[in-house]
C-alpha positions in Angstrom: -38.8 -21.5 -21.4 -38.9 -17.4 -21.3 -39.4 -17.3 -17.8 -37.2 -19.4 -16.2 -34.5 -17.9 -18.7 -35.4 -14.7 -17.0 -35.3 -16.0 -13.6 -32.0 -17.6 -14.5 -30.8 -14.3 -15.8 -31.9 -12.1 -13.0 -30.7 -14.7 -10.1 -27.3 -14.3 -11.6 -27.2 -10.9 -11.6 -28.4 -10.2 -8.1 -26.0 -13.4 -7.1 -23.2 -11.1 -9.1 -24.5 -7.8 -7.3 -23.9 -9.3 -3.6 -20.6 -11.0 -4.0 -19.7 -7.3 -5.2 -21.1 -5.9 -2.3 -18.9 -8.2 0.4 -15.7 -7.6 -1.4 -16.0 -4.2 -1.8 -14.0 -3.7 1.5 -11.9 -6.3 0.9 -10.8 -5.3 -2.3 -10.3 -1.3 -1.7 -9.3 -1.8 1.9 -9.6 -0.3 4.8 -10.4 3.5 3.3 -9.6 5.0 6.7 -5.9 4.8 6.0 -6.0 6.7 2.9 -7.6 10.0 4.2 -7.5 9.8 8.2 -7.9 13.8 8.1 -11.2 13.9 6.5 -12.7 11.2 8.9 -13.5 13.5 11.1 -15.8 16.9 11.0 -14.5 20.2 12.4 -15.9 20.2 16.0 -13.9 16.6 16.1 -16.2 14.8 17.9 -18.4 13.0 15.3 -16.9 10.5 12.2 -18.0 10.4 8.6 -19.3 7.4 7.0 -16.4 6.8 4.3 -18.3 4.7 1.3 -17.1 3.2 -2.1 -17.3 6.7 -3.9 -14.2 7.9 -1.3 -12.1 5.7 -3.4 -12.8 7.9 -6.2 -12.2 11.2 -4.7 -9.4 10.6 -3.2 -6.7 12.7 -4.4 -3.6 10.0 -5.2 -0.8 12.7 -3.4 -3.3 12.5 0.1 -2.4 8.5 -0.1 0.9 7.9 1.7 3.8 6.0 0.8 3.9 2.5 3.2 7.0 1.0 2.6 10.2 1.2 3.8 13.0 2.1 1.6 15.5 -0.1 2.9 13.6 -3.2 3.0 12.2 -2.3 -0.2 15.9 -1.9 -1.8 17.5 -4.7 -0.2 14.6 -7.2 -1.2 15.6 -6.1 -4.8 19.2 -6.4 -3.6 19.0 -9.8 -1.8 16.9 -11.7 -4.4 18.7 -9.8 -7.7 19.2 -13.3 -9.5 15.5 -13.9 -9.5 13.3 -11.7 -12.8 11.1 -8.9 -11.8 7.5 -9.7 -13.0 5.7 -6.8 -11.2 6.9 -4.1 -8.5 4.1 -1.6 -7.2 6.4 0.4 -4.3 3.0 1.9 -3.3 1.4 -1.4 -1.9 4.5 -2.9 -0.9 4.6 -5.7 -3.6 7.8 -6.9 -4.9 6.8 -10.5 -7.7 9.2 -12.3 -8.7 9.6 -15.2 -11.5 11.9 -18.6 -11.6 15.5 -18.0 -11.3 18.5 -20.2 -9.4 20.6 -18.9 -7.2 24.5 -18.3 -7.4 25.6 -21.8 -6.5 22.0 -23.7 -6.3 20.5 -26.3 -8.5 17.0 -25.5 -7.3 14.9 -22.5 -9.1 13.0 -20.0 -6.7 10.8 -17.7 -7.6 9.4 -14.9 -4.4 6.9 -12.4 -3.3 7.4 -10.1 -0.7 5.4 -7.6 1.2 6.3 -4.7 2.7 3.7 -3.3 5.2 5.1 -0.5 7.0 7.4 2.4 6.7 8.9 0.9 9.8 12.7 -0.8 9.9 11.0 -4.1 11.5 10.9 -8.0 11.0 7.2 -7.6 11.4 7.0 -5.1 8.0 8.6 -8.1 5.8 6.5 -10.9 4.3 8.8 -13.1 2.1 7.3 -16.5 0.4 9.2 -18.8 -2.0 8.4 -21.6 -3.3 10.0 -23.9 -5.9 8.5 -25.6 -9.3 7.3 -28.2 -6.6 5.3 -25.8 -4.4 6.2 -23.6 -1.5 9.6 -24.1 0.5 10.5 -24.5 4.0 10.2 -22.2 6.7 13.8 -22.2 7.3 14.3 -21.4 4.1 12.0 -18.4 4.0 13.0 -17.6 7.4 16.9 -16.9 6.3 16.0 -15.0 3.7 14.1 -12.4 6.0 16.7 -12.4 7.6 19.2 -11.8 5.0 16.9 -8.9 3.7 16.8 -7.5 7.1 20.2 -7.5 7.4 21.1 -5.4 4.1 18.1 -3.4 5.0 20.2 -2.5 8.2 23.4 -1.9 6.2 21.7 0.0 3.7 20.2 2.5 6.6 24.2 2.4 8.4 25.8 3.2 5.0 23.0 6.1 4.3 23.8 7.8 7.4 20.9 6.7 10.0 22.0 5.1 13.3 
């Protein structure tokens, strides 16, 4: 009974181990982005091997801001009736809870990405979904759209062309 207790204990541990191991990257991303100055040595021609430990040198002013301001103030603009559950500006995240909309009878709650510093439809993620599960495409699709727009107002009205 010791031994396979043992076995049981130490399988689980190295099963624990390698699952940590393949989403290391996947979890920390892609560490290149953070520091792209230090990838390289001082003759330029030969890369250094980033590893886990980078993560934890990395100097939090060396990591750069990826989201747009515009898209990032007229998501919180465009979906105001909705709570804020959790906003992180740094990855781009904006959650939201259940709310209805001016007019609506159905409640809607949203994520949305922002992946670039870039005033493009391809920086915006937007999913909703109701208390049924996630809504149409069309739906999601205006939205964009919608933020997209006041993101272009906002950038108009702040003095960019």
């Amino acid at each position: 009974m010791g031994r396979k207790r043992t076995f049981i204990i130490i399988s689980t541990g190295l099963i624990l181990g390698l699952s940590a191991c393949s989403s290391a990257k996947r979890v920390l991303g892609d560490l290149t982005t953070v520091r792209p100055a230090a990838l390289s040595d001082s003759a330029g021609t030969e890369e250094r091997r980033t590893t886990i430990w980078d993560a934890f040198r990395s100097n939090p002013s060396e990591t750069p801001v990826k989201v747009n301001r515009f898209i990032w103030q007229a998501s919180l603009d465009v979906l105001d009736f909705l709570p804020i559950e959790s906003v992180d500006p740094f990855s781009g995240v904006i959650v939201t809870g259940y709310g209805t909309p001016p007019g609506g009878s159905k409640p809607y709650r949203a994520t949305v990405y922002v992946s670039d510093p870039a005033l493009d439809a391809r920086t915006l993620r937007v999913a909703l979904q109701t208390r049924n599960g996630p809504t149409s495409k069309e739906t999601m699709r205006a939205v964009e759209d919608a933020i997209l727009s006041r993101a272009r107002q906002l950038r108009r009205d702040a003095g960019f062309f």
